[in-house]
C-alpha positions as CSV (number, residue, x, y, z in Angstrom):
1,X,27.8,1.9,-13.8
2,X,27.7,2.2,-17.3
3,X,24.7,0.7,-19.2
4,X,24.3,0.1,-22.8
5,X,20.7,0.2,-24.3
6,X,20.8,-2.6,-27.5
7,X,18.0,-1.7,-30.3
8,X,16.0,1.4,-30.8
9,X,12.3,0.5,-31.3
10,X,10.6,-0.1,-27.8
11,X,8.6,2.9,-27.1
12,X,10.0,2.8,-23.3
13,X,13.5,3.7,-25.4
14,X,13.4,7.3,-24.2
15,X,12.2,6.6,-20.4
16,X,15.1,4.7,-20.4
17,X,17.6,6.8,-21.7
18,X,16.4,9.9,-19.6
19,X,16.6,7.6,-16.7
20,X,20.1,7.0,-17.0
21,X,20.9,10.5,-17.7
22,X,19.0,11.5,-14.7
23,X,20.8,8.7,-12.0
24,X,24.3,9.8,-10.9
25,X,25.2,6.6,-10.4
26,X,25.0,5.3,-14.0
27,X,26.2,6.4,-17.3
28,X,25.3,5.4,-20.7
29,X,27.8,3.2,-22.6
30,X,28.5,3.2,-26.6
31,X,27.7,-0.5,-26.7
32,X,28.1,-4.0,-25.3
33,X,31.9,-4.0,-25.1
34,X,31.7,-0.9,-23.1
35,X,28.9,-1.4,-20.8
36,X,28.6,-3.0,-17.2
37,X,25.0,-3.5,-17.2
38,X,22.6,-4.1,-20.7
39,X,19.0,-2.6,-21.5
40,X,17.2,-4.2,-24.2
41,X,15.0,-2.4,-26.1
42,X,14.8,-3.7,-29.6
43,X,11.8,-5.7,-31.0
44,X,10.9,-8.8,-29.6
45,X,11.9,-11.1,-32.2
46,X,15.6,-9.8,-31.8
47,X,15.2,-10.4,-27.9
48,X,17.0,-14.0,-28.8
49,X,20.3,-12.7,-30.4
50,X,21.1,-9.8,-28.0
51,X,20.1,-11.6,-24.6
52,X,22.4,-14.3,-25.6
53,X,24.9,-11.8,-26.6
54,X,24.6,-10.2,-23.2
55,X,24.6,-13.1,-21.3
56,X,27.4,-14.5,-23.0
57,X,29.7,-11.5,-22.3
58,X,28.2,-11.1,-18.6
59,X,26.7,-8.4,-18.6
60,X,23.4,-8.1,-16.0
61,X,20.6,-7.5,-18.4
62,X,17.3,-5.8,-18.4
63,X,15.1,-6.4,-21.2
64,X,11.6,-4.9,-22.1
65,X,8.2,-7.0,-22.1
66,X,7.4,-9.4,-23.7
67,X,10.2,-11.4,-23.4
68,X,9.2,-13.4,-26.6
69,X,6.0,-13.8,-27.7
70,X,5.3,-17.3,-28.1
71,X,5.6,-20.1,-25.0
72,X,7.7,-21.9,-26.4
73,X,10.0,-19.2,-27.4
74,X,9.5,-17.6,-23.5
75,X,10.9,-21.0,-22.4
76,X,13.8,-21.5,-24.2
77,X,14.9,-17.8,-23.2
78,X,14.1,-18.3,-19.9
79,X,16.3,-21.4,-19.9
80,X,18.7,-18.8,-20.4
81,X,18.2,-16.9,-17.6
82,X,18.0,-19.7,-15.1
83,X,21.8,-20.9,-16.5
84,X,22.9,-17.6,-16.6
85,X,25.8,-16.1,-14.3
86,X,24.1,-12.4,-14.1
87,X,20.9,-11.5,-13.3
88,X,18.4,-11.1,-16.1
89,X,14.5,-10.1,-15.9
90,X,12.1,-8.0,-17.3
91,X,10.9,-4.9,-16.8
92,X,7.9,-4.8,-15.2
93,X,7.7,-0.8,-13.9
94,X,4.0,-1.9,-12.2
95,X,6.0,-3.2,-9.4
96,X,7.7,-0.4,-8.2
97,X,4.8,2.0,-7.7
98,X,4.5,3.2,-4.1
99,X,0.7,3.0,-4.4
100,X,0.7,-0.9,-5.6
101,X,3.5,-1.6,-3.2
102,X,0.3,0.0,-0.6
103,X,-1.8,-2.3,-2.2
104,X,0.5,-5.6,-1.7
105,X,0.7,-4.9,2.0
106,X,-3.3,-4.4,2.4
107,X,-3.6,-7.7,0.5
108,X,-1.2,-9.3,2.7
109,X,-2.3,-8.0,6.1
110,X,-6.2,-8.2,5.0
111,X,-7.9,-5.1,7.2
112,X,-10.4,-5.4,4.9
113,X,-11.2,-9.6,5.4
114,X,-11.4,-11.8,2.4
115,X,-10.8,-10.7,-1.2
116,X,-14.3,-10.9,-3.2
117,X,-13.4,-9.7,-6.4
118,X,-11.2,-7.5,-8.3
119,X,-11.3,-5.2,-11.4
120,X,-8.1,-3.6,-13.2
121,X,-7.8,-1.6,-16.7
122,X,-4.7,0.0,-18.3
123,X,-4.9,1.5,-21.5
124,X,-3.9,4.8,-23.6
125,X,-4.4,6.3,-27.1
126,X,-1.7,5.2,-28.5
127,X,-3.2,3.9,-31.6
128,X,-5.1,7.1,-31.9
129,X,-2.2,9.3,-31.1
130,X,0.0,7.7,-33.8
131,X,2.3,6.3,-31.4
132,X,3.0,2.8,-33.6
133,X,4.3,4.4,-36.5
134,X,8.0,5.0,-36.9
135,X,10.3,3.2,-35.4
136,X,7.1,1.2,-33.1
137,X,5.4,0.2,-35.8
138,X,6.7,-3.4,-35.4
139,X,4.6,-3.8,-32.2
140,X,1.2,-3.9,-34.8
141,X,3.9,-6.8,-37.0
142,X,3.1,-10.2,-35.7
143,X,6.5,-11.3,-37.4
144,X,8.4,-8.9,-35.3
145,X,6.8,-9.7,-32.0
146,X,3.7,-8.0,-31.8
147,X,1.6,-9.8,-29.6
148,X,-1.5,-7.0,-29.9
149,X,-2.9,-4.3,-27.4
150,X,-5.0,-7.2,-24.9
151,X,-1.3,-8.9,-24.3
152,X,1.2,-5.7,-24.6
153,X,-0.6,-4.0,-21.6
154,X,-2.4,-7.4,-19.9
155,X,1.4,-8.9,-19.3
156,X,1.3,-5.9,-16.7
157,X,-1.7,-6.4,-15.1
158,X,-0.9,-10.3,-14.9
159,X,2.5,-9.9,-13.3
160,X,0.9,-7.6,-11.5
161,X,-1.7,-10.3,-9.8
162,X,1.8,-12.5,-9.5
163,X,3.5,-9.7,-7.4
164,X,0.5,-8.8,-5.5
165,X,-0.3,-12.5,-3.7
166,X,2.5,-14.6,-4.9
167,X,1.6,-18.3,-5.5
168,X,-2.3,-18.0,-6.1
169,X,-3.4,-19.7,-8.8
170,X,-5.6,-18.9,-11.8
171,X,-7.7,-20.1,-14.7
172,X,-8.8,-18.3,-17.4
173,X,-13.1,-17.9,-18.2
174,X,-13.5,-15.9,-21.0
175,X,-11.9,-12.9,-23.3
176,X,-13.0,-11.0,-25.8
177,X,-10.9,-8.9,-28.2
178,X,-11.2,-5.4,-29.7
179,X,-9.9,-5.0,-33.5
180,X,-9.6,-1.6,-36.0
181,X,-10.0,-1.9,-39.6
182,X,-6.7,-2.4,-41.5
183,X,-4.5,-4.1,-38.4
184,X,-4.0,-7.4,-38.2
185,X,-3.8,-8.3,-34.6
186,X,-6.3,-7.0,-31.7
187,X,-6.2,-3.2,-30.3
188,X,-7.4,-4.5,-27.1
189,X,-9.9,-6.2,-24.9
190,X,-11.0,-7.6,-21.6
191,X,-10.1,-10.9,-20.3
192,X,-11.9,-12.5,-17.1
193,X,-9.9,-14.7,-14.9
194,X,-10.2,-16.5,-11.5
195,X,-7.9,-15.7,-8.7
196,X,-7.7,-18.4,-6.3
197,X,-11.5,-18.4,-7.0
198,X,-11.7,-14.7,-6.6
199,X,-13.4,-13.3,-9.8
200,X,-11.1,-10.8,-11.5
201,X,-11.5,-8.8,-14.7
202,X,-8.7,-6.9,-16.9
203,X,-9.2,-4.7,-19.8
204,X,-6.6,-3.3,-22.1
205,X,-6.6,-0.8,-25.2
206,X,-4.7,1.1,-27.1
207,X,-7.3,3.4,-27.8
208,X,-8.9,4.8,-24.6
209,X,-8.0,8.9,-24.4
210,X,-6.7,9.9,-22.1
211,X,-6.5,6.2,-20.7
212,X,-4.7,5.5,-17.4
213,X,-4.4,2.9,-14.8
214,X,-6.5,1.6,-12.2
215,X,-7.3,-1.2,-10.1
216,X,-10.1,-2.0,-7.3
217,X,-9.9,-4.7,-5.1
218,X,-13.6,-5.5,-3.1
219,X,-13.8,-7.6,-0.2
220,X,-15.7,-9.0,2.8
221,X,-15.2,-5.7,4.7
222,X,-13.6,-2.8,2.5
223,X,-11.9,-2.3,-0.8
224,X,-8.7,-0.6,-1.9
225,X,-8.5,1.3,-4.8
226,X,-5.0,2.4,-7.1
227,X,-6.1,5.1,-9.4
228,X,-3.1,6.6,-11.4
229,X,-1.0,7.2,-7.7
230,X,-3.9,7.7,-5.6
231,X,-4.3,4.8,-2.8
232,X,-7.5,4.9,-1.1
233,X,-8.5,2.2,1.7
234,X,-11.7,2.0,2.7
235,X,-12.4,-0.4,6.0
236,X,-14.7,-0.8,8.9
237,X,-11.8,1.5,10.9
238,X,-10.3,2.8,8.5
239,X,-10.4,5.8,5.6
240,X,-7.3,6.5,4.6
241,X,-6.1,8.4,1.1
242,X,-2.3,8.5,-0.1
243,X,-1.1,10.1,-2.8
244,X,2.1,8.7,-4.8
245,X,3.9,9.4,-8.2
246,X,1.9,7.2,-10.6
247,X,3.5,4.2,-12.5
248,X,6.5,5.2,-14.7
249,X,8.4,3.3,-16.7
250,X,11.3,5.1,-16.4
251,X,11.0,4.2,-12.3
252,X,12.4,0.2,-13.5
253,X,16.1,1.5,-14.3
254,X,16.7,2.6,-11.0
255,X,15.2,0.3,-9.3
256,X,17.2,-1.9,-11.3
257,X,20.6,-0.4,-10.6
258,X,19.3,-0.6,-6.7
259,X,19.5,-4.2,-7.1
260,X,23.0,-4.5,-9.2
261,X,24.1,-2.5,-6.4
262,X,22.8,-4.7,-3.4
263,X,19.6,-2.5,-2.4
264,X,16.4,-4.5,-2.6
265,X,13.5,-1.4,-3.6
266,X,12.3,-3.9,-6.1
267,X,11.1,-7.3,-6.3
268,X,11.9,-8.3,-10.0
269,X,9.9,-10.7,-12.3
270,X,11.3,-14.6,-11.8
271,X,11.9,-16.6,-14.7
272,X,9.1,-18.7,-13.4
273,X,6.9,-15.5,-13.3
274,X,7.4,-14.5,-17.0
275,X,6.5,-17.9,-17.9
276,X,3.6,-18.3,-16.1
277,X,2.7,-14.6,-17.8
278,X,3.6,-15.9,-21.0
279,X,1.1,-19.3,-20.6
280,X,-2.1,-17.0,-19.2
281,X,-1.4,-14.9,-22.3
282,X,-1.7,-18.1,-24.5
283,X,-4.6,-19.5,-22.5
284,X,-6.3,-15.9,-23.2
285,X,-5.7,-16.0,-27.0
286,X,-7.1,-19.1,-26.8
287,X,-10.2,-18.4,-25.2
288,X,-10.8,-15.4,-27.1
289,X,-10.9,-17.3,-30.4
């Protein structure tokens, strides 16, 4: 299959070209007209022009978070999608971790008894590092589609929860945002929602060295824990360890081409997911002030 990647400027741009170079079933293509499949990686306020493009010429599409960075813009994109002849979602590399796909099942089969709270943080030193200058310095450009470090790494963690226990509902409590002198938009922060009443708390930043990503689900009778790759379960019967590559971005394109070529290793983000994504970013914003 051969896959075009359209813009240069997501920092996932080199996962995704070294995943195509490493699948023998795809090759990388010169550009739309010679491509079977699309990869968008541009910034987010281009996402508009080359999904349309894409769609237009029928070409199954994968395009890098946020889809846009505004509701209303996230709806008219997604109205898109839904009218669409080829599939198109985003990619959301969270969801094909072997340790979270661990963590769906003990949420689903409940060893543990009822879910009493839950706690997850992703974050890196991006900022620190110098990884937002060059061609990512758009993502700190609110003009360009920067949305700020709380959203750019909460819209995992929030399509995460979707994935997890689909159809739970949630309200946003509180948020508070981290900012550094001379950037206009936040760095990071923690946001607290509710989880079909269970109480759940995310923090993001683009400053945390070395960073990482974990999550810690408590209930009645155990907890599970997803720490990098690491699964650990802890019941009344049970103490069980599993260790697992940990999430890679890169791990969405094949996943992807799995689906394009009828194998279901990955559940992809709905249109109805990204929106509802795209409204608990806005409630968030909105309670953070």
């Amino acid at each position: 299959m051969r896959v075009a990647i359209l813009g240069t400027a997501h920092p996932h741009l080199a996962d995704h070209r070294e995943a195509i170079r490493r699948d023998p079933r795809a090759a990388a293509a010169p550009g739309l007209d010679h491509a079977d499949a699309v990869i968008i990686d541009s910034v987010t306020a281009d996402h508009p022009r080359l999904l349309r493009a894409a769609i237009e010429a029928g070409k199954p599409t994968l395009v890098e978070k946020p889809l846009a960075a505004t509701v209303p813009e996230t709806a008219e994109l997604t109205s898109l999608i839904d009218a669409a002849a080829v599939p198109v979602t985003t990619a959301m590399f969270l969801r094909c971790a072997p340790a979270l796909r661990g963590l769906r099942t003990f949420l689903s089969e409940e060893p543990g008894g009822p879910v009493t709270s839950v706690r997850a943080r992703f974050a890196h030193p991006g900022l620190l590092d110098g990884w937002f200058r060059g061609p990512a310095a758009w993502m700190l450009d609110p003009r360009q589609g920067g949305i700020g470090g709380l959203a750019d790494l909460g819209i995992h963690l929030l399509d995460l929860l979707l994935w997890l226990r689909p159809g739970a509902g949630f309200r946003v409590v509180s948020a508070v945002k981290e900012h550094a002198q001379g950037i206009a938009m936040d760095v990071g922060g923690t946001a607290r929602l509710e989880w079909d009443g269970v109480p759940v708390t995310l923090h993001c930043g683009w400053r945390t060295r070395p960073g990482g990503f974990d999550v810690r689900v408590d209930c009645a009778r155990g907890s599970c824990t997803v720490s990098g790759g690491r699964l650990m379960v802890v019941t009344g019967t049970e103490h069980r360890t599993e260790n697992h590559p940990p999430p890679d971005a890169a791990a969405v394109v094949p996943a992807w081409l799995d689906r394009l070529h009828g194998v279901a290793s990955w559940e992809p983000p709905t249109s109805g997911d990204i929106t509802r994504c795209a409204r608990l970013l806005q409630e968030i914003d909105a309670v953070a002030g």
